[in-house]
N, C-alpha and C positions, 0 to 999 in steps of 0.2 A: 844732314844729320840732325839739325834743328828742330824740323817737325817730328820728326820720329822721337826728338824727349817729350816735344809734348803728349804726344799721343800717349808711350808709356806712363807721362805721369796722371793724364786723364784716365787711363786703366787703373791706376795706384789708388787714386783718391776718389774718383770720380766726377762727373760733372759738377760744375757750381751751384746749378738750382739745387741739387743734394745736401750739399753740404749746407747752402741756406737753412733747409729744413731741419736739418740737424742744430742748426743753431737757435732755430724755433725751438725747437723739443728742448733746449735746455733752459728754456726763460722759466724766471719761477711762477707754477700753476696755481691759478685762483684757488683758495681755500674755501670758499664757501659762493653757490648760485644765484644770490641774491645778496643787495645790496643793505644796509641798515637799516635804510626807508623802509625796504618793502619788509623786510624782518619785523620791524614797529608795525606795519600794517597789519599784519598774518598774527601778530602775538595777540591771544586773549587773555585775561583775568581771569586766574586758578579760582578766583573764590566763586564767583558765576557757576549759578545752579543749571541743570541741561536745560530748563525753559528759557532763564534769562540769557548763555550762551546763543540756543537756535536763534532768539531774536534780534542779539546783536549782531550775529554773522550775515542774517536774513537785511541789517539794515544796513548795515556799511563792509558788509565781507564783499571777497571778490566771489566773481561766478562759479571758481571749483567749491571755493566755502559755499556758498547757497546751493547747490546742486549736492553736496555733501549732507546740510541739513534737511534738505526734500526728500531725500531716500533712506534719509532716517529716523523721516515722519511718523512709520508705524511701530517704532519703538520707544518714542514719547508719547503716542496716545495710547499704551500698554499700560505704561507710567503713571501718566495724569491726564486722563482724556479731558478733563473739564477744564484747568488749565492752558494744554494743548489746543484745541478748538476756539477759546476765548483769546490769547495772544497770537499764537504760533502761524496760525490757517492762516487770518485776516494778512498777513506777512506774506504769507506764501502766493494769495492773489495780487498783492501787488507786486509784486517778483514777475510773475509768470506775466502781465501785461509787457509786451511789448519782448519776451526775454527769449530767447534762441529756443533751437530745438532740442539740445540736450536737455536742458532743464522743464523742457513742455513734456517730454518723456516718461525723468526722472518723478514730475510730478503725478500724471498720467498711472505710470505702475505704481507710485506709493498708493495713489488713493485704492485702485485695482484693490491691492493686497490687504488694507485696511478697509473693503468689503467682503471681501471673497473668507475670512480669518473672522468674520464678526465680531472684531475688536470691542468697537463700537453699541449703544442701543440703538434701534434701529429709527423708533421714534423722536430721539433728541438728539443725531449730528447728521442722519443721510441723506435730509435737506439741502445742509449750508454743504455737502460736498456734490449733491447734485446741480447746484448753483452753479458750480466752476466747474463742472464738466459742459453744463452745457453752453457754458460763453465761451468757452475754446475747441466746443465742438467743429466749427466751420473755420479751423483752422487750414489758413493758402500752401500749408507744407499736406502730403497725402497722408506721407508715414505719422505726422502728428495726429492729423486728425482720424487715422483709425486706432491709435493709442486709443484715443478718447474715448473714440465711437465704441470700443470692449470695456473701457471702463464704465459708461453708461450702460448697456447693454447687459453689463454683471448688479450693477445699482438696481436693473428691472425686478432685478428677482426676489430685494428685500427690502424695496418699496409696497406703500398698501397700495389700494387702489386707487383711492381717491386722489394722491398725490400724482399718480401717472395719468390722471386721466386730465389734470389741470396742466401740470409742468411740462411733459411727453406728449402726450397727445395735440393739444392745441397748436405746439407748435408745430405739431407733425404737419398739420394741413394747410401749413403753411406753405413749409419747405417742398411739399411732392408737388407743388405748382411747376408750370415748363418755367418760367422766368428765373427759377432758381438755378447754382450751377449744378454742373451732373453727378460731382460730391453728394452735393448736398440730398436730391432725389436717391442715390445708390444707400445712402445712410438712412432716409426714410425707409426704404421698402424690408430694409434688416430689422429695424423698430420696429416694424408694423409686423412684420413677425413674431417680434420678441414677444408683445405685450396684448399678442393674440390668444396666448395660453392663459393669461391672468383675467380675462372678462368671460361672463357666461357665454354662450351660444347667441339668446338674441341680439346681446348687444355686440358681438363679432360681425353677426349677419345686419344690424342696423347700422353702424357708424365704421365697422374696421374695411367689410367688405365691399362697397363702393371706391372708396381708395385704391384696393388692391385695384379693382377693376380698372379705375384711370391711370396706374401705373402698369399696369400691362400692355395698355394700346399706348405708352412711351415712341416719344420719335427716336429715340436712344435703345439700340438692342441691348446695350449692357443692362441700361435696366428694365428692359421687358426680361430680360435671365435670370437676374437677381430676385425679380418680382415671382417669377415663377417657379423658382425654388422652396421662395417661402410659401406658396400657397400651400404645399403639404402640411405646413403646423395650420394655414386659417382655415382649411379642410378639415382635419381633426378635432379643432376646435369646434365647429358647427355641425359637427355630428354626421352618422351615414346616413340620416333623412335626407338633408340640405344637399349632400355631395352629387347627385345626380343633377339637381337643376339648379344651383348655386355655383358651383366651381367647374365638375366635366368639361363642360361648353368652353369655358376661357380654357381649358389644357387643348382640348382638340384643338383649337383655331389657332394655340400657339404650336401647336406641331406642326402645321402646315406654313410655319414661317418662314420669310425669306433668309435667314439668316441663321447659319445652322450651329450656333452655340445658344439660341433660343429652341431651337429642334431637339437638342440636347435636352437641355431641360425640362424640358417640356416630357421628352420621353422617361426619362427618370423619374420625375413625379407622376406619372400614370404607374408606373411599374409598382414604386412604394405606394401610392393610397390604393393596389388592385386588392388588396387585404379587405377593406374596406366596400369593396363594390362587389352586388352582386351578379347571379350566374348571368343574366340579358347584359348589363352591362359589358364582362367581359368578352361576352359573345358577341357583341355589337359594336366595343368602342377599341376591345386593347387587340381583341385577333388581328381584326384588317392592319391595324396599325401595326403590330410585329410580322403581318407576313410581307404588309408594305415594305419595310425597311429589310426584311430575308431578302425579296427578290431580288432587290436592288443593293445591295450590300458591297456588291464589287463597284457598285459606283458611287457611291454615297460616302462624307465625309468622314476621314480615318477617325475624329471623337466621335463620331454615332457609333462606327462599326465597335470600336474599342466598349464604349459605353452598355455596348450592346453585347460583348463578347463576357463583360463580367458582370451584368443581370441576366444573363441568357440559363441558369442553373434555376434563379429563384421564378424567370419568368416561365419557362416548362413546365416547374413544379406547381405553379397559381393555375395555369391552364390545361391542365390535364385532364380534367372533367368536360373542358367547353371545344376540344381539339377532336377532330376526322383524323381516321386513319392516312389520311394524305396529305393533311398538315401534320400530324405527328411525323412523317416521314420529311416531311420537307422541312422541317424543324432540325431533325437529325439530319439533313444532308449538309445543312446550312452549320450545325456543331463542328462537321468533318471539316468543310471549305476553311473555319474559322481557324480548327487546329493548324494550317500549313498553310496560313494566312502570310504571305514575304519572302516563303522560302524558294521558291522558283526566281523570286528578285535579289533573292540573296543569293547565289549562286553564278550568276551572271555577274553581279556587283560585289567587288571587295566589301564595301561598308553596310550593314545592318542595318535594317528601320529601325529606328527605337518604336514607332505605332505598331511595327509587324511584330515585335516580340512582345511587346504587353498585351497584346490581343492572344497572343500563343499563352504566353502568362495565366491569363484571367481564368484562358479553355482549361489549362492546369487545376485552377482552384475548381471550376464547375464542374469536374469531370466525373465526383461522386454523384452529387445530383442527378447527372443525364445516364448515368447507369438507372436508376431507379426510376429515370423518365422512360428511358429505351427497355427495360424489364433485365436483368443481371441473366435473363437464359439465353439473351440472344447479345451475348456481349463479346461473341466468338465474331460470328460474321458483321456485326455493325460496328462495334466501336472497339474492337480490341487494336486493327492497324492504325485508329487514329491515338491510344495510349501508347502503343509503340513505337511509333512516330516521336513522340510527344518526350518520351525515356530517353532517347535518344539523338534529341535536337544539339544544333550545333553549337545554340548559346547556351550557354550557362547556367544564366537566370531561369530560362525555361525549363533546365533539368533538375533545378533547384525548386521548383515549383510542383513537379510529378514528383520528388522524392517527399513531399511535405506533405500532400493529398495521399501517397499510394497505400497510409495502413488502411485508410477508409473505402479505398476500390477494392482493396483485398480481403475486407471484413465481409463488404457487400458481395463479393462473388460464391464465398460460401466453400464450397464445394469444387467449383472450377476452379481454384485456387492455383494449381498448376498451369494454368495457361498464361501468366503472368512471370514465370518462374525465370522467363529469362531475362523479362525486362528487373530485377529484383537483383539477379547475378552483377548485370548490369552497372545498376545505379550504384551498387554494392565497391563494383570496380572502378567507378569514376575515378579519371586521373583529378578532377577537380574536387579538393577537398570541401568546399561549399556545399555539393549535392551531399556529399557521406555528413556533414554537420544537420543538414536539412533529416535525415534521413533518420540519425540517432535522434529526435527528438520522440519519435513513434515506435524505436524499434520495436520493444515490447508486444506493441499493438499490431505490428506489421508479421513478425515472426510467429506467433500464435496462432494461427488462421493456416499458416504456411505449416509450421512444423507438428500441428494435431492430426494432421492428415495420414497416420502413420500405415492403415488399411489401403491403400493407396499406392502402390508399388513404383510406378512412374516416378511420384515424386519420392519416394523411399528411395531410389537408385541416384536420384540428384541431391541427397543431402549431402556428400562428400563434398561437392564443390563450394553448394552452397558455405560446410566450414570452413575451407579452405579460403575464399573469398573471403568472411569473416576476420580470420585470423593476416589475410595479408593487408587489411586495410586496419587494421589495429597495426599492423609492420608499418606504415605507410607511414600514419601521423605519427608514429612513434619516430621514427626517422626526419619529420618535419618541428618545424619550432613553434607550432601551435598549440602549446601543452595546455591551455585550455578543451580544447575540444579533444583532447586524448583523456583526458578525464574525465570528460561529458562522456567519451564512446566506453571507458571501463565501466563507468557507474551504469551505463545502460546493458552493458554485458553478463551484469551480475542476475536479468533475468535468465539466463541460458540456462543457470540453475535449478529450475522450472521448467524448462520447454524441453532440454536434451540430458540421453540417456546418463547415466553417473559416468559408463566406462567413457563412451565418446568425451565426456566432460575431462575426467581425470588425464585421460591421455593427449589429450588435443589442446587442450585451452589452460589447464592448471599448471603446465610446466612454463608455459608463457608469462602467464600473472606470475607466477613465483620469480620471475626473471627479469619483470619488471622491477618487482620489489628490490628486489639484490641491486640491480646495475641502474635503475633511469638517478637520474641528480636534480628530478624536479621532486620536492617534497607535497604539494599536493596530490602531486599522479602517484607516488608513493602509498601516499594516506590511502587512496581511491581504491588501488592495488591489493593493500591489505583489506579495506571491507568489501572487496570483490572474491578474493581467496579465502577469505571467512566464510562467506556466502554458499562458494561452491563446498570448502567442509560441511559447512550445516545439512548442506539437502543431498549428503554424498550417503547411497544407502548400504554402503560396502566396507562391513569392518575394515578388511587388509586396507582399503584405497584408504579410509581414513586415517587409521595407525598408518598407513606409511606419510600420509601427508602432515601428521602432524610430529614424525621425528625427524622430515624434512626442516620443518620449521624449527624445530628445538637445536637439531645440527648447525642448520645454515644461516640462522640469526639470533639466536639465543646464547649457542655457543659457536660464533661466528668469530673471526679473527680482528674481521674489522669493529673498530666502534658504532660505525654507521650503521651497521647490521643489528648489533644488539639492542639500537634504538628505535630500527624498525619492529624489532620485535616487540617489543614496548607498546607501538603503537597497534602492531597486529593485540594484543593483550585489549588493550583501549576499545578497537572494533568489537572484539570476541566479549565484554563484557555488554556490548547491546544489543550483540544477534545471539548468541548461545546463553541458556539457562544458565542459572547460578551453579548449579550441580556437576552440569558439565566443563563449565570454568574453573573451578574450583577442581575437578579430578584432573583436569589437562594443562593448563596453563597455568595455575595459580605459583606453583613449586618453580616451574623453573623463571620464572618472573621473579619470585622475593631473591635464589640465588644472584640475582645480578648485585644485589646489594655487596657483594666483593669485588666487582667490579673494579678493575686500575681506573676506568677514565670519568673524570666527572661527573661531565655530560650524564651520562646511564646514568650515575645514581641519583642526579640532579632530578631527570625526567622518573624515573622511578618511586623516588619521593612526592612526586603529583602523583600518581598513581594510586598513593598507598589510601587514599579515602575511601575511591571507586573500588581497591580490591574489598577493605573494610566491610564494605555497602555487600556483597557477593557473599558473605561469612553468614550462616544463620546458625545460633546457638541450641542447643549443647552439642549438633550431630556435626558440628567443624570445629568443636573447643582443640584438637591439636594443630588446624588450621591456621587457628586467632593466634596461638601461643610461639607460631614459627613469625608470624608479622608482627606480632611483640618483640621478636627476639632480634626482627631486622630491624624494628625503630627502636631500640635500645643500643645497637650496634652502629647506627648511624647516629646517635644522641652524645654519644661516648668516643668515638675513635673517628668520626671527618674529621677533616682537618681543611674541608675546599669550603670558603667563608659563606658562597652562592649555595654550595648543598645543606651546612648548617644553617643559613636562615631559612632556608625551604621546610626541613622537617621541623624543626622548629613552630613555625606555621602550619604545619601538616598537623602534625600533634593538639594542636587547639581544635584544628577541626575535627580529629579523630576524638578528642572530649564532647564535643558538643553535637555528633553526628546522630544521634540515640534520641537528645533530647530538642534539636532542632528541627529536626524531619519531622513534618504534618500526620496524620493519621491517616487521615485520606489519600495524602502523596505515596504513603507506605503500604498502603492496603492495595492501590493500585498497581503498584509494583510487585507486589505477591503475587497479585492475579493473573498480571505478566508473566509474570516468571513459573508459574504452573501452566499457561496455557502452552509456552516454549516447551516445558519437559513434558508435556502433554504431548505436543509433536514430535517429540526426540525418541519418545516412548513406540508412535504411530511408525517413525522410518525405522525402527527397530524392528517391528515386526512386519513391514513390509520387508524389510532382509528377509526374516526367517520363510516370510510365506517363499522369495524371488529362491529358497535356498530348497525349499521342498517341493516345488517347481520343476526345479532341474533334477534332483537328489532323490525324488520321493518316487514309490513306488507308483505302480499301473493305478487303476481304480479297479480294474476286478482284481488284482491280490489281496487292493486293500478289503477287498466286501469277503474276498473268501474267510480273510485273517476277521475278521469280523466275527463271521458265521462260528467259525472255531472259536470264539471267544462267547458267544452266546452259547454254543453246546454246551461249554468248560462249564458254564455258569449253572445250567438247567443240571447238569450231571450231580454236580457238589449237591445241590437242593435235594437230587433224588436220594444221594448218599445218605443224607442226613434226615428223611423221611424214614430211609430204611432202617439205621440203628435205631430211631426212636421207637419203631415197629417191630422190631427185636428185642428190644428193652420192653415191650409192654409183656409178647411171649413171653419168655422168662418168667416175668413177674406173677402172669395167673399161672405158669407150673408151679412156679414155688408154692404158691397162695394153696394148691390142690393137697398137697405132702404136708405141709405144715399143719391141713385139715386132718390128714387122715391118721401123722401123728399122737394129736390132739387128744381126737378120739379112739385113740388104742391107750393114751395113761388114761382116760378118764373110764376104761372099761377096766382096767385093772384095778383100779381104786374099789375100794365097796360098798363105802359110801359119796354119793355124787356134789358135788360141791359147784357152786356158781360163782365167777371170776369177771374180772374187766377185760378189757379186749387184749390179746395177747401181741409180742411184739412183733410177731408175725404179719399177722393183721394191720397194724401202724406200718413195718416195711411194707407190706402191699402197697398201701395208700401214697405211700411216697413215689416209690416205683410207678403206679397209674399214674401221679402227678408228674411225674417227668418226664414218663414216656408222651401224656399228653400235650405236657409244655413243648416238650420237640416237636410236636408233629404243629404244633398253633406255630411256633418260630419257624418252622418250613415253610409252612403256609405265607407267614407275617414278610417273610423273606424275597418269597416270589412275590408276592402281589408289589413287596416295596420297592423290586426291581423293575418290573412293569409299569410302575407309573412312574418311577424316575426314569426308564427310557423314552414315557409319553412324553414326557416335559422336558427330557432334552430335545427330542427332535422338535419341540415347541419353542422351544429356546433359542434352537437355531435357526431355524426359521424365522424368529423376532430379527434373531442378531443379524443374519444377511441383509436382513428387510431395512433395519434401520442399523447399519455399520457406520461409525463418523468417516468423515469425508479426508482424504487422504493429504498431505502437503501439496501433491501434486494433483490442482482439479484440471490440467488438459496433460495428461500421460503422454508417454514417447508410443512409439508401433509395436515397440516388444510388450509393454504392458498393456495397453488394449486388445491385443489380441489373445492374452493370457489374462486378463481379468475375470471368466468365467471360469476357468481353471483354478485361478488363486483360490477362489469365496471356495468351490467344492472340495479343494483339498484342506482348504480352512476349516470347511463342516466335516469332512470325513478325519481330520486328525484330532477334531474337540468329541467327535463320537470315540474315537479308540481311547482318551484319553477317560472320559469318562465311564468307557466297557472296561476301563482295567482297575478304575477306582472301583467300582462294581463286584470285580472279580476278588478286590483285596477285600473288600466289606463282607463276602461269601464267603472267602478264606476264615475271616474273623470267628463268622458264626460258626463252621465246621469244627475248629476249635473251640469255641463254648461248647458245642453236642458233647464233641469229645471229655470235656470236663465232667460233665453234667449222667454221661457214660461210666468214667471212674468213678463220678461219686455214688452211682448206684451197683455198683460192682461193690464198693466197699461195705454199700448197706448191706447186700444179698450175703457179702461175708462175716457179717455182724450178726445175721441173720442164725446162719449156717452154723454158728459157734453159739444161738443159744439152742438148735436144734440137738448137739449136742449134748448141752447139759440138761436138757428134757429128756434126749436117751439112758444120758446118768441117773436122774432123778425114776423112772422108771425100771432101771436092773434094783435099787434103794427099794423101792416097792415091792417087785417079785420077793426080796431078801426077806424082809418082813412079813411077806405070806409065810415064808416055809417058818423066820420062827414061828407064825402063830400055828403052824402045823404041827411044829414039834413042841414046842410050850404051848398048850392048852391054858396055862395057870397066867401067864403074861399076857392074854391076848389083850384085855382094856388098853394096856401099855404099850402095846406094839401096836397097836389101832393108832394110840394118841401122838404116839412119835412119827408115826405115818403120818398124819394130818397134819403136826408140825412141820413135817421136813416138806411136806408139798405146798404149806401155806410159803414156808420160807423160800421156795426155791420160786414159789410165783411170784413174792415180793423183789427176791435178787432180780427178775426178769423183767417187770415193771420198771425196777429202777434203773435198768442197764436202756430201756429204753426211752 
């Protein structure tokens, strides 16, 4: 029974080391790390200026304080470089003698950044800091001494010359001696580079180039590699005369080295200086040498073959003048072997070369190149199975490599554009979201080439999938947690607006984005969303699809349930104020954006109230004055009645800037915004009427109805002309009968009479003249009418023929297949509806004039009747005459009398006639 309590009460309490511990845990814990001492130590003097501090710290601090003041070197000599350099430095070399490696570091990058920042003049301190570089240049740590070796190496560059040819130089020929360590030679031959760009040519080739040359035949391969890297700047430096019998010779013989990270080098700098060497050279020195290492390549070291897999683009492209049809072949056989370089070993082996797939890698990036090396027509039978291959490869990185290269093999092919379509579907569907990031970098550039092909049927039959694919790899990341690159792929998606048709667009892709908008919970992919769905409104050329799309929006977020909603809609308002004109913001979004200002929840009118500047800015006076007066009447409603502290101080602050918006804005900033803003309604103008043309397209009549309906409108036109030739030609008849009877009138009173009297022209006479004159003005205005119809139809068919010739260029410069193949159709029902529109303006101008004749008709009708009623009272005036015969017949004794009353009554009745006319 005994053990059995212990045991329970060892389960109760537990072990005794526990309880120990617990009895540690409750001892009372040190309040402070450090003891008094070291507190008095660490404490400085508040009154101590930053020079006097760094120097005190620098002479009796401990090493975290000096290591502290050294990396905060180049913000005292920002300060007081003269100060600085006169106490401070001298401080910091006696520090760094004999002082660890963090502080030889800390030193190290301050001075670094206090050259590279030209803090400093360069003539009065980059002396005394080149001094302390080079006494701990040959520092026995590595990582110190290549510190140094870049801070010297950055000093080369704003050094004069003299100073490096005394301080640098001399010591240099010291150190490339063998007896020195191999440090110190590998930091030579990096100098000797450096400061090969700063001296002319002769003095490269008299004092630099000797050196290079004893450090190339080094008994050390590292620095025969290192040597022979840099020889490409002492090359360049000595010009393309020198390069053939100065430098060449030391690359060949170090290519043939025993040791093949000198082989390396070696082949790399022939590669870079082949720019420089001419056509014998590379016929002579770089051929044999690339075909040497093609033959052998299955057995030659994995960095040649590597090194050689990613110059193998630029070396094709250098050698394509100097290469046979049979090295050009063996050239490309040797691209193929490269491309599926490992993958026979990978296969058999679980684990992967890392050399096999960077060589696959490299093949990736050179792939454009060797199209344009191997000719893009024969890229069916030579290199299409090694890009498909390549699309397709197991790792990753490799496919991440063809999706980064493929807008450029896609650009290049042109035409065969289709025979890549599946590698594209492909990469399109990688489960690995890396190839689809690699991928949206280019889309733009990659779908454009793909989807202008629209004559093309083949691939006209494959764009289903191709959106389908699209849209499932937007599902993809959307469903993953990489909301980064989901916004990368919307913003790149908002080219489709561009490349595919409005319906495909509307129905496939825009109810997605809008779905986005509503439900994702990351607010960038949000934001991305709405100037994606902007986007597609803008270049949507389909009234219904846009009124429907935009009382989507006004529904589903504007007057949306959630708050969330109304705020996106805010932000869609925000997009639409930078892609869509003022005019059109203003007629769509404007209204129902200021209603939020009733808004129950904050938020909105919080965000609303930023807003209200941007809408301001969109207002141009006097043609938006009831515009201006509805956003007056929201910041007076929110000025008056918030009551949420955050939205009153927001408009508040809103309202200063809406004072000061008129007179703070530049001239130039404003001008250039105008100009914006016309060339937008400029285009809004252009998809306007490409509706109408897509609408007369479908709707509009054959082309021979329309030339018949033509034809009938040109006769319509010749007929009216005829009409009105012929009244005026009626009107002139008339006028000379009348003119015959008024004569012969005339002379039967003046035969009556018995004595003859002479008169002014009667009014008869005057009606003639008028009548001639109007009959003759009709027939000149028939005349004046055809010829003006005649040369306005020479000048419109001139007109339009300008206008097809030079039409502005449409939003869309690579059209979808429906519009390409209906492009010659659009222009000719363009020109045949501007002819009917101008034959009917023609016809009303015709119209017009038939109506003048006709006036011009009445009013010679009215004369002929003015006429006719004084013929008349000349017939009266002559029975007056006969009367006064018979009295002078019957009164003999009256006749003087009756003679004189005669004369009176015909003078009178010729004056009543005169004056009537």
């Amino acid at each position: 029974m005994f053990p059995s309590r212990i045991n329970q009460s060892s389960l109760l309490y537990g072990p005794l080391e526990e309880l120990q511990e617990l009895a540690f845990i409750e001892r009372p814990v040190r309040r402070s790390l450090k003891t008094a001492e070291e507190i008095d130590q660490l404490t400085v003097d508040e009154d101590l200026n930053d020079i006097e501090r760094a120097v005190y710290l620098l002479s009796v601090g401990q090493e975290v304080q000096r290591t502290s003041v050294i990396s905060n070197l180049p913000s005292l000599v920002r300060q007081n470089p003269a100060e600085t350099f006169r106490r401070v430095v001298p401080k910091v070399r006696e520090v760094l003698n004999g002082s660890g490696a963090e502080i030889q570091l800390a030193a190290a990058a301050s001075f670094l950044t206090i050259l590279q920042d030209d803090i400093i003049l360069i003539h009065t301190h980059t002396y005394s800091i080149l001094k302390t570089v080079l006494l701990h240049l040959n520092h026995r740590d590595t990582v110190v001494s290549n510190a140094w070796l870049e801070t010297l190496l950055s000093a080369i560059n704003t050094l004069p010359k003299e100073t490096i040819k005394q301080e640098v130089l001399n010591p240099l020929l010291y150190q490339s001696q063998l007896s020195h360590s191999l440090q110190a030679r590998l930091a030579s031959c990096r100098i000797l580079g450096k400061v090969s760009c700063k001296f002319d040519s002769h003095i490269v080739k008299r004092e630099l180039l000797p050196l290079a040359r004893s450090l190339c035949q080094d008994v050390e391969f590292e620095v025969r590699a290192c040597m022979c890297r840099q020889l490409e700047t002492i090359a360049r430096a000595t010009g393309v005369e020198d390069l053939r019998t100065e430098v060449l010779p030391d690359l060949v013989e170090l290519a043939a080295d025993e040791e093949s990270s000198v082989r390396l080098a070696a082949f790399d700098t022939i590669i870079n200086l082949m720019e420089m060497m001419d056509s014998d050279d590379r016929l002579h020195v770089v051929v044999p040498l690339v075909m040497a290492v093609c033959e052998d390549f299955s057995q030659a070291d994995e960095a040649v073959v590597a090194s050689l897999s990613f110059q193998f683009g630029k070396l094709c492209t250098g050698l394509t003048g100097s290469l046979s049809d049979d090295q050009k072949g063996q050239l490309l056989q040797t691209f193929k072997a490269l491309c599926v370089a490992g993958l026979q070993t990978e296969r058999n082996q679980n684990d992967g070369n890392n050399e096999s797939t960077l060589i696959r890698c490299n093949c990736c990036y050179n792939f454009p190149a060797m199209v344009v090396f191997g000719d893009p027509a024969h890229f069916l039978p030579e290199l299409y199975p090694s890009f498909s291959g390549l699309c397709c490869d197991p790792e990753i990185s490799v496919r991440r490599s063809a999706a980064g290269s493929f807008h450029q093999v896609v650009k290049l092919l042109g035409p065969k554009v289709q025979v890549v379509h599946k590698e594209l579907l492909a990469l399109v569907q990688d489960d690995a979201l890396e190839v689809l990031d690699a991928l949206m970098n280019h889309l733009e550039e990659t779908l454009e080439p793909v989807m202008s092909k629209g004559d093309n049927l083949t691939l006209d039959n494959k764009f289903p999938g191709l959106l389908s694919a699209l849209l499932l790899a937007e599902q993809k990341v959307g469903c993953s947690l990489r909301w980064r690159l989901h916004e990368k792929l919307l913003q790149h998606y908002s080219c489709l607006a561009r490349l595919l048709p409005g319906d495909l667009l509307h129905h496939n892709f825009s109810p997605r984005i809008f779905t986005i908008l509503t439900t994702n919970k990351v607010l960038p992919v949000q934001k991305e969303a709405a100037r994606t769905l902007c986007t597609f409104l803008r270049y949507n050329r389909k009234q219904e699809q846009r009124q429907e799309m935009m009382e989507q929006l006004i529904q589903g977020l504007a007057q949306g349930r959630s708050y969330w909603n109304r705020l996106r809609f805010l932000d869609v308002c925000e997009m639409a104020t930078e892609i869509f004109s003022r005019k059109y913001f203003n007629k769509h979004f404007l209204i129902p954006a200021l209603e939020l200002v009733h808004d129950p929840v904050a938020n909105v009118r919080y965000k609303l109230c930023q807003l209200l500047p941007r809408f301001r800015s969109s207002l141009h006076l006097p043609a938006d004055k009831q515009l201006l007066q509805q956003l007056d009447f929201c910041v007076q409603k929110l000025l008056c009645r918030e009551k949420d502290k955050d939205v009153v101080a927001t408009i508040r602050k809103t309202v200063l800037e809406l004072d000061k918006l008129d007179l703070t804005e530049p001239f130039q900033k404003r001008q250039e915004r105008d100009l914006l803003d016309q060339k937008k309604e400029k285009e809004e103008t252009l998809l306007l009427e490409m509706e109408q043309l897509e609408r007369q397209q479908i709707e509009g009549k054959p082309n021979s109805e329309k030339h018949i309906e033509r034809k009938r409108r040109d006769s319509k036109t010749t007929l009216s002309a005829t009409k009105s030739m012929s009244v005026s030609s009626s009107g002139a008849t008339l006028s000379s009968s009348g003119k015959e009877i008024r004569k012969a009138k005339l002379s039967r009173s003046r035969s009556l009479s018995s004595q003859p009297t002479t008169s002014k022209p009667t009014s008869s006479d005057r009606s003639l003249k008028v009548r001639d004159l109007s009959s003759s003005s009709g027939l000149g205005k028939s005349s004046m009418l055809q010829s003006k119809e005649d040369s306005l139809r020479t000048t419109h068919f001139t007109m339009a023929t300008q206008s097809t010739s030079s039409m502005p260029v449409l939003i869309r410069s690579n059209t979808t297949s429906l519009l390409d193949r209906a492009s010659a159709l659009d222009q000719r029902d363009h020109r045949t509806s501007t002819l009917e529109h101008r034959t009917s303006t023609l016809d009303h101008r015709t119209s017009n004039m038939d109506h003048r004749n006709n006036m011009i008709d009445q009013r010679a009708s009215t004369i002929d009747h003015r006429t006719s009623t004084l013929d008349q009272r000349e017939q009266r005036t002559s029975a007056l005459d006969q009367h006064s015969k018979t009295m002078e017949r019957g009164c003999g004794v009256k006749d003087s009398q009756s003679r004189k009353l005669s004369i009176n009554r015909k003078s009178n009745s010729f004056n009543v006639q005169s004056g009537r006319e």
